[in-house]
C-alpha positions as CSV (number, residue, x, y, z in Angstrom):
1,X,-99.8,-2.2,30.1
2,X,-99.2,-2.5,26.5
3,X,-95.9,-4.3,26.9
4,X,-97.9,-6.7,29.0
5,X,-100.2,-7.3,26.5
6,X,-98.1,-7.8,24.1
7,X,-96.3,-10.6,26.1
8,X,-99.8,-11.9,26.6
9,X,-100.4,-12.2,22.8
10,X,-97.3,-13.7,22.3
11,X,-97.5,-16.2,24.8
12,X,-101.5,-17.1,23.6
13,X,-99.7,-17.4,20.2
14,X,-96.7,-19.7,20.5
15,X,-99.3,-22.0,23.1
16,X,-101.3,-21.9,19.5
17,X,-98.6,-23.0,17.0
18,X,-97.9,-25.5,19.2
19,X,-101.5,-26.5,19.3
20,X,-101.4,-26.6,15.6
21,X,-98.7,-28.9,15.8
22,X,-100.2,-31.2,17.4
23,X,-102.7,-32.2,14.7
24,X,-100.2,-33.6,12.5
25,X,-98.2,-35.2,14.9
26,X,-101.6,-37.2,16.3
27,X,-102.9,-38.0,12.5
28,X,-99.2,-39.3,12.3
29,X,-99.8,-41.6,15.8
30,X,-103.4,-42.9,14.2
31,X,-101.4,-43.9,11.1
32,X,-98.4,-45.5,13.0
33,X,-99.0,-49.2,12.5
34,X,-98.1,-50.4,15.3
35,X,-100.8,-50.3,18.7
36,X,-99.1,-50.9,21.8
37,X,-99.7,-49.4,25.4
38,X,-97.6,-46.0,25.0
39,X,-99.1,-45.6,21.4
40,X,-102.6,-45.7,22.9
41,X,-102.2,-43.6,25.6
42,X,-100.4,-40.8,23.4
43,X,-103.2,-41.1,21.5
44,X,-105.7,-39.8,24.2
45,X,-103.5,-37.7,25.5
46,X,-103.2,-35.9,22.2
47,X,-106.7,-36.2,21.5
48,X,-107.3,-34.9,25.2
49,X,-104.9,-31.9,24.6
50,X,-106.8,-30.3,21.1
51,X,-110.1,-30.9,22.9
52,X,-108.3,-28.6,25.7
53,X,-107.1,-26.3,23.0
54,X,-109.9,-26.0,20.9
55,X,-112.5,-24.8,24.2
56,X,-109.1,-22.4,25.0
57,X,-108.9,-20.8,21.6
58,X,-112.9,-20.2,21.4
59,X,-113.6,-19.3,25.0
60,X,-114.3,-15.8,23.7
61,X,-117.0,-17.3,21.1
62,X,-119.5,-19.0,23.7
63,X,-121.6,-20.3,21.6
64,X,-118.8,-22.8,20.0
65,X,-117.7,-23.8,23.6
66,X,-121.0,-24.6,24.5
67,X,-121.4,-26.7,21.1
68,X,-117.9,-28.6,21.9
69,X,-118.9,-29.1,25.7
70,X,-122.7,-30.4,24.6
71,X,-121.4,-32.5,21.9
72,X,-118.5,-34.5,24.3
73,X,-121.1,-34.4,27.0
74,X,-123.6,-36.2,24.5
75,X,-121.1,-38.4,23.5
76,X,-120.0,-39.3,26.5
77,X,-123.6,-40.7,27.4
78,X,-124.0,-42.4,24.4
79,X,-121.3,-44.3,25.1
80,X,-122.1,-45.1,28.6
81,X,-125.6,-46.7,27.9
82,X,-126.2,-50.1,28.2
83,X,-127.2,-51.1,24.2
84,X,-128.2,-54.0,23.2
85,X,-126.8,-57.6,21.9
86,X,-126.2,-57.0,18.0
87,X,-127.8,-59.1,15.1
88,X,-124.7,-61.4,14.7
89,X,-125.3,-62.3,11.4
90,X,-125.0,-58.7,10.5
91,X,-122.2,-58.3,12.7
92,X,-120.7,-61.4,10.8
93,X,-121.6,-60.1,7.7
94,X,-119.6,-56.6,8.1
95,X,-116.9,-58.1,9.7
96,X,-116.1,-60.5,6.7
97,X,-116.2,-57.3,4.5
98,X,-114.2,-55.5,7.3
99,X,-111.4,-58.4,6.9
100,X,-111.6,-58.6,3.0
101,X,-110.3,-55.0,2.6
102,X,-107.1,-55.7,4.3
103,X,-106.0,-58.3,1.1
104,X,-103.0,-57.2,0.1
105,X,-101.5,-54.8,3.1
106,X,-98.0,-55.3,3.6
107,X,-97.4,-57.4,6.5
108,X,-95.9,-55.7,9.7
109,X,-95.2,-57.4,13.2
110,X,-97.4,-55.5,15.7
111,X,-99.3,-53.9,13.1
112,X,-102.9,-53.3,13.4
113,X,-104.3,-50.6,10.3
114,X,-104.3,-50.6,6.6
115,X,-100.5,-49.0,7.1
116,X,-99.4,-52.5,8.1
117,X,-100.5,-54.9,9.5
118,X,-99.4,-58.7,11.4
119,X,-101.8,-62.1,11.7
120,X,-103.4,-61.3,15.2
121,X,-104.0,-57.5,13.9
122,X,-105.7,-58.2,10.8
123,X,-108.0,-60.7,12.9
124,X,-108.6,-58.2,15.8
125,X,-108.4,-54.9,13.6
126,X,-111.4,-56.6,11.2
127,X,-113.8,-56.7,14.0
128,X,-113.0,-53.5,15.5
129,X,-113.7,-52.0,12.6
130,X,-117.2,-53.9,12.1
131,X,-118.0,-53.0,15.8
132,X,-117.4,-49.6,15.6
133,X,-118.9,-48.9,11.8
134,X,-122.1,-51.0,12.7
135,X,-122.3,-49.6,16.5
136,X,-122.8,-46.1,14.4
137,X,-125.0,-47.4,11.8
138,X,-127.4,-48.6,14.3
139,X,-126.3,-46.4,17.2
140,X,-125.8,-49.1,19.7
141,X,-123.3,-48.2,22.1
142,X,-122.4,-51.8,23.1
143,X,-120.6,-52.1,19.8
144,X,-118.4,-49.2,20.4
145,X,-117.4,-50.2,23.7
146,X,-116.9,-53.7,22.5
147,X,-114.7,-51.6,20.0
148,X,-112.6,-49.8,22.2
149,X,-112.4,-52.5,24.4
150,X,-110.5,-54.4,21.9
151,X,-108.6,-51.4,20.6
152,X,-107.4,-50.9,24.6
153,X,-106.2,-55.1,25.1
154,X,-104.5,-55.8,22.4
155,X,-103.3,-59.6,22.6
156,X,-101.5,-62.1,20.4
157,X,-102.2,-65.1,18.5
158,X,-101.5,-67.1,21.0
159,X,-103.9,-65.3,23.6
160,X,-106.5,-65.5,21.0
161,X,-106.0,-69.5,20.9
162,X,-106.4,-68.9,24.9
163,X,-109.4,-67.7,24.9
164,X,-108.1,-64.1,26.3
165,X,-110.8,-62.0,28.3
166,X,-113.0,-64.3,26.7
167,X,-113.8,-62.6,23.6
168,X,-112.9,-66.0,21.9
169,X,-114.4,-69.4,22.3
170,X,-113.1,-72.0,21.8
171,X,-115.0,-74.9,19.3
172,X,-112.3,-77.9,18.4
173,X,-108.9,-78.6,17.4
174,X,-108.2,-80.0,14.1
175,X,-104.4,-81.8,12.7
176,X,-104.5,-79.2,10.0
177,X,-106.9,-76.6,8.1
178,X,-106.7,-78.4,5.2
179,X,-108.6,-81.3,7.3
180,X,-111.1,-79.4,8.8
181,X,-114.6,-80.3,8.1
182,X,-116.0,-76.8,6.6
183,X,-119.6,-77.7,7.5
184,X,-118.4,-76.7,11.6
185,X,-117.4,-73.8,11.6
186,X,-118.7,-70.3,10.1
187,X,-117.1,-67.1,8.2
188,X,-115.4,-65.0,10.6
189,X,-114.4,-68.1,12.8
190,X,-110.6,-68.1,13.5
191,X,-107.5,-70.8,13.6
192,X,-104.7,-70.3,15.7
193,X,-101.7,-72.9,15.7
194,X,-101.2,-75.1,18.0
195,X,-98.0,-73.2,18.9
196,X,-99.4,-69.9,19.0
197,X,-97.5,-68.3,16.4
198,X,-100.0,-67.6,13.4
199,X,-103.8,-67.1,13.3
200,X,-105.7,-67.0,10.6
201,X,-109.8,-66.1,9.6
202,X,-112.5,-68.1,7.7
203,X,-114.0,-66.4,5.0
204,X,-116.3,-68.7,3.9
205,X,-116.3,-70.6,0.1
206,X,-113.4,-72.8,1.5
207,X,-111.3,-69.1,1.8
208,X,-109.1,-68.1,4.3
209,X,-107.4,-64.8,5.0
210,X,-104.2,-64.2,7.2
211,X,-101.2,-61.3,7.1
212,X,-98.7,-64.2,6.0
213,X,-95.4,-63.6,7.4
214,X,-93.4,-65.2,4.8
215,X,-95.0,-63.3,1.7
216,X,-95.0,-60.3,3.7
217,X,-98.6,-59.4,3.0
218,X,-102.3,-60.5,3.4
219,X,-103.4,-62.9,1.5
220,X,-106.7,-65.0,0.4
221,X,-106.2,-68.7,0.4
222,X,-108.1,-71.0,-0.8
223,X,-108.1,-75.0,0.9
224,X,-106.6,-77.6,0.4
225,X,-103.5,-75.3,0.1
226,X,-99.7,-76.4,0.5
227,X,-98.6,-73.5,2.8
228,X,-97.3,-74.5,6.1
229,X,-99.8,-72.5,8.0
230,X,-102.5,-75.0,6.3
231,X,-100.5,-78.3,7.4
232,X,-100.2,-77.7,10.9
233,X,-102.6,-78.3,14.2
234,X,-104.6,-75.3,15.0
235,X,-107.6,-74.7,17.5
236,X,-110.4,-73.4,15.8
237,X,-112.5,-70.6,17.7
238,X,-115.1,-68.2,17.4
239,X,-115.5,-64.3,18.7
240,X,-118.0,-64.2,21.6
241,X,-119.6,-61.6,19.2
242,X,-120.7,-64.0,16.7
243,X,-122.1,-66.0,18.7
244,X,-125.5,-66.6,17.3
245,X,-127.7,-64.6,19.8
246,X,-131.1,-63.0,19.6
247,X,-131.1,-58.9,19.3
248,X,-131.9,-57.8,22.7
249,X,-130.7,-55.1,25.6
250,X,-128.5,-55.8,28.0
C-alpha cells in the first residue's frame, strides 16, 4: 500500500510541474506577436488545460472548486447575453486612444499586440482592445463578443477594403489621402489601398496612424504628407461599430 502511494504522489506531482509549466509557456503564446489559427487555438487549449488543473489540484478544498466552477459558470452567462448597441461616440473615443498607444511599436508582418505589430493588426488590434476594455467598463457583453469575434477572424488589409464579415463599410474612394476631403470622414475611419496592401486609421486633426512597413514601426502622420502610402488610391471605410447608432438592446 505504501509503495502505491507513493507512485500516486509521484505521478499527482510530475502531472503538477508540468501544470506549472504551462503558465509560462501560455503567457509566452499571449505575447507571441503574431495571431493566426494554430496560435489561437493553443491559446484555449492552454487556457482550457490550467482551468482543468487548477479544479484538479484543489478538489480536496471544495470551497475553491466551487468558487472556480461559479465564477466560469457566471462568466460564461455574461457572455452569452444579448447586451446592447454601445454609445459609438464613446466607443470611437476609446478606440482612438486604444490606437494612439501603439505609436512607435516595431512593425511585424502578422503581428497584432504591443510585441509587434503589421498595418491590418494595429487597425483591428485598436478596436479589440476598445471593445473589450469598454464592454468591461460598462459590462455589456456585446462588446466582448464583438471582441472575440475579431480576435477569432483575423483578416488582412485587403479583406478590410472588402468589407469582410461586414464589420467594415464601405464610404468612397479617393485618388490619394492627401486629397481627401477631411470634413467626410471621422476619427477611427480607415484607408485601405486600392491594391490591398497597406491600411491605415484616421485620427482626427488631419493625423493618421499606420504600422509603416518601410520605417519598420508605427507612426503618426500628419496630411498632406510625401509618403507613398499618402499618394496612392485608397477606399475609405468605417467599422460597423462606429456607426453612429442610438444605445439600445439588441
Amino acid at each position: 500500500m505504501n509503495g502505491e502511494r507513493v507512485k500516486e504522489r509521484n505521478i499527482e506531482k510530475a502531472i503538477k510541474m508540468r501544470w506549472y509549466a504551462l503558465w509560462p509557456i501560455t503567457a509566452a503564446l499571449i505575447l507571441y506577436p503574431i495571431n493566426s489559427l494554430p496560435t489561437r487555438i493553443g491559446t484555449l487549449v492552454l487556457f482550457a488545460a490550467l482551468w482543468s488543473g487548477s479544479l484538479y489540484f484543489s478538489r480536496r478544498r471544495k470551497p475553491v472548486v466551487y468558487a472556480l466552477i461559479s465564477i466560469t459558470v457566471l462568466m460564461i452567462l455574461f457572455f452569452i447575453l444579448p447586451g446592447r448597441n454601445p454609445d459609438s461616440e464613446q466607443l470611437r473615443s476609446k478606440y482612438i486612444a486604444c490606437l494612439a498607444k501603439y505609436e512607435g511599436t516595431r512593425y511585424i508582418w502578422g503581428g497584432e499586440n504591443c510585441m509587434g505589430i503589421d498595418c491590418s493588426g494595429l487597425v483591428r488590434s485598436g478596436l479589440i482592445v476598445a471593445d473589450y476594455k469598454l464592454g468591461i467598463a460598462t459590462a455589456n457583453p456585446k462588446l466582448m463578443r464583438e471582441a472575440t469575434s475579431m480576435w477569432w477572424h483575423d483578416c488582412s488589409a485587403k479583406a478590410l477594403g472588402e468589407e469582410y464579415r461586414h464589420v467594415t463599410t464601405f464610404l468612397f474612394s479617393s485618388p490619394s489621402i492627401n486629397q481627401i476631403d477631411l470634413s467626410r470622414i471621422l476619427p477611427g475611419d480607415i484607408a485601405v489601398t486600392a491594391d490591398g496592401i497597406h491600411t491605415l486609421a484616421y485620427l482626427g486633426d488631419k493625423t493618421w496612424i499606420e504600422a509603416d512597413p518601410d520605417l519598420k514601426k508605427v507612426i503618426k502622420v500628419r496630411v498632406p504628407s510625401d509618403s507613398t502610402w499618402f499618394q496612392q488610391e485608397v477606399r475609405i471605410l468605417r467599422w460597423t461599430e462606429l456607426d453612429a447608432k442610438k444605445p439600445g438592446t439588441t
